[in-house]
Phi, psi and omega in degrees: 000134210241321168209325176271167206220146140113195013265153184244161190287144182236072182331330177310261180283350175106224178249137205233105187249130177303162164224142179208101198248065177217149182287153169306164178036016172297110218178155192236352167240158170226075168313131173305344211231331188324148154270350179291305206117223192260167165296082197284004227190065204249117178218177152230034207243123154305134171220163148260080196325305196224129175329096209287314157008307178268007099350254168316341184287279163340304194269337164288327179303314177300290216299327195272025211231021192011063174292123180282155183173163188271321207214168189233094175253137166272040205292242190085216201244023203192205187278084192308315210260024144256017189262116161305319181274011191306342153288302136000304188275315167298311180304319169310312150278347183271011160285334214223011161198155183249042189243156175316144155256110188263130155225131202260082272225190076330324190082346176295331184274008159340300188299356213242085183318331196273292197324305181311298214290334160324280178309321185319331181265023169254170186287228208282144188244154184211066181267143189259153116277074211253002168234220185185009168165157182331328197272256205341297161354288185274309217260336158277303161278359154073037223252230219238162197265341156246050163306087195242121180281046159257290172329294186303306217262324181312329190281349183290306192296294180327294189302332177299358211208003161241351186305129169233031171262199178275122184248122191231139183257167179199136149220133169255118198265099146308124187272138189090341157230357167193054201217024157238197165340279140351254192326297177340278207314303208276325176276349164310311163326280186324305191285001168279306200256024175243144174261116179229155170255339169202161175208146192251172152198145214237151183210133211321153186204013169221144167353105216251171183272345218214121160307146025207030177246146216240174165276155170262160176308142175344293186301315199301313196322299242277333196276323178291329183288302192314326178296299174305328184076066094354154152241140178263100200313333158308331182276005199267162183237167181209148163269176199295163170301139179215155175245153197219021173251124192292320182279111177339295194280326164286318165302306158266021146272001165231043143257339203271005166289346186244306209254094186281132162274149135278182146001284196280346172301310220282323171304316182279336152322296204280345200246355165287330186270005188068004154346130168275324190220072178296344185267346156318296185288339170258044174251287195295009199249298173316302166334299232276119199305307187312338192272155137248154209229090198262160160272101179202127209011074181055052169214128183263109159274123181261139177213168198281154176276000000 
C-alpha cells in the first residue's frame, strides 16, 4: 500500500486506518518530541503531492477486503493538511464509508481559509496546541520561519467557532518546557477563547527527534488535566495494530513508516496474526538496513529511516 496504513490502535479513536497524502517527513514543524524523527522536508507550501484518484483508488482495494476499523484518519508522515487536494480526499471518502473521517493536524495552516474550508468537511479535526506564545512556540514546535504564533492560534480560535463536526485538542507538554505553573495560567488564557468538544494531553512515550527531551511527570500530568479539565491520554487503552498485508515482516514495515512500534507492539502484533516464529521476524526487523532501532525509556522502539 502507497498511503494507506494500518489499521492501528488510537487511544483516541479506536482503531484507525490510516490515510497519508503526504511524502515522508513533509511538515511545516520540526516538533522537538516527533516520533517520525527530524523533518526532512520542511515546507510550508500546499502542493498536490499525490494524485488523489489514486488514493481513493487504494482505498477502494482495502474496502474489498472488508477490513475493520473505527475511523478513516488522515495522518501521515508529516502536516496532512499541505496536500492541496485534502477536500477532494475527504469528500471522497465520506463517499466510501459510513465510519468518521478524522483528519489529524497541527494546525498551523488554520489561518488558510481554503484549508478551514476543507477541514469543515470532516466528522472530526484533531488540531494540536503545544505552545501559549512565540517563545514556546519556536523553542518546541520549531515551525517553518513563516509561521507566526499569533497567526496559528488566531486560525484555531476562528476555525473553532465556525466548525460543526467534533473538534478535539491536544497538548503536548514537554517536561521542563511547558509543564509549569507559568505554562497552566496561559494555556487557561488560551483555551477560553476556543470552542472545543474535548481536549486531551499528551506527553512523549515513543523515541523524540531530539536528546533529552522527556515526558513530564505523573503528578504534573495529574495535576495539569484537572486545572484544564483535560484527559490524559495516558489514562486511555487502545487495541492491538492490525494489517491486511500477509508478510509479515512487510506488514510492519509498513506500519511502523508512519506509526513506530516497540518490542512488545510488534510481538503482540505477530501473536495476533498466529506467527509461528516471532522471534524470526523481530530478528530480519534488526537486520533490516531500512530500519532504525531507537532506546527510549527501556523500550527498542522500531521505526523506518
Amino acid at each position: 500500500m502507497n498511503y494507506l496504513y494500518g489499521p492501528v490502535p488510537s487511544r483516541r479513536l479506536g482503531l484507525s486506518l490510516g490515510v497519508s497524502p503526504i511524502p515522508k517527513k513533509t511538515c511545516n514543524y520540526a516538533c522537538v518530541y516527533c516520533q517520525l524523527g527530524h523533518t526532512d522536508h520542511m515546507t510550508n507550501t500546499r502542493q498536490s503531492f499525490f494524485d488523489v484518484h489514486a488514493i481513493l483508488k487504494e482505498f477502494d482495494e482495502i474496502k474489498k477486503s472488508n477490513i475493520t476499523y473505527d475511523v478513516v484518519s488522515i495522518v501521515g508522515e508529516g502536516e496532512p493538511t499541505l496536500y492541496k487536494d485534502l477536500k477532494a480526499l475527504i469528500l471522497g471518502l465520506k463517499k466510501r464509508t459510513d465510519k468518521p473521517v478524522t483528519v489529524i493536524t497541527n494546525g498551523a495552516l488554520l489561518y488558510d481559509q481554503e484549508v478551514r474550508d476543507a477541514l469543515m468537511e470532516a466528522d472530526i479535526v484533531l488540531p494540536s496546541m503545544d505552545a501559549y506564545d512565540e517563545d514556546t512556540f519556536k523553542k518546541i514546535n520549531r515551525p517553518h520561519g513563516q509561521l507566526k504564533f499569533d497567526e496559528v492560534v488566531e486560525g484555531l480560535i476562528n476555525f473553532s467557532h465556525v466548525y460543526q463536526g467534533e473538534l478535539w485538542l491536544e497538548i503536548m507538554l514537554v517536561k521542563g518546557m511547558n509543564d509549569d505553573e507559568y505554562s497552566l495560567k496561559m494555556f487557561k488564557e488560551k483555551l477560553k477563547k476556543i470552542k472545543y468538544n474535548k481536549l486531551y494531553l499528551n506527553t512523549p512515550v515513543r523515541p523524540p527527534a531530539e536528546v533529552g527531551i522527556l515526558p513530564i511527570d505523573k503528578d504534573i500530568m495529574n495535576h495539569f488535566s484537572k486545572e484544564l479539565e483535560g484527559i490524559s491520554i495516558d489514562l486511555l487503552t487502545s487495541i492491538g495494530f492490525q494489517s491486511d498485508i500477509k508478510d509479515d515482516v512487510s506488514a510492519i514495515k509498513s506500519i511502523i513508516k508512519r506509526h513506530p512500534m516497540n518490542q512488545y507492539e510488534i510481538l503482540g502484533f505477530l501473536k495476533h496474526r498466529e506467527c509461528s516464529s516471532p522471534q524470526i521476524i523481530l530478528n530480519k526487523l534488526k537486520n533490516d538496513t531500512d530500519i532504525e532501532i531507537v532506546s527510549y525509556r527501556n523500550y527498542q522502539t522500531y521505526r523506518l529511516k
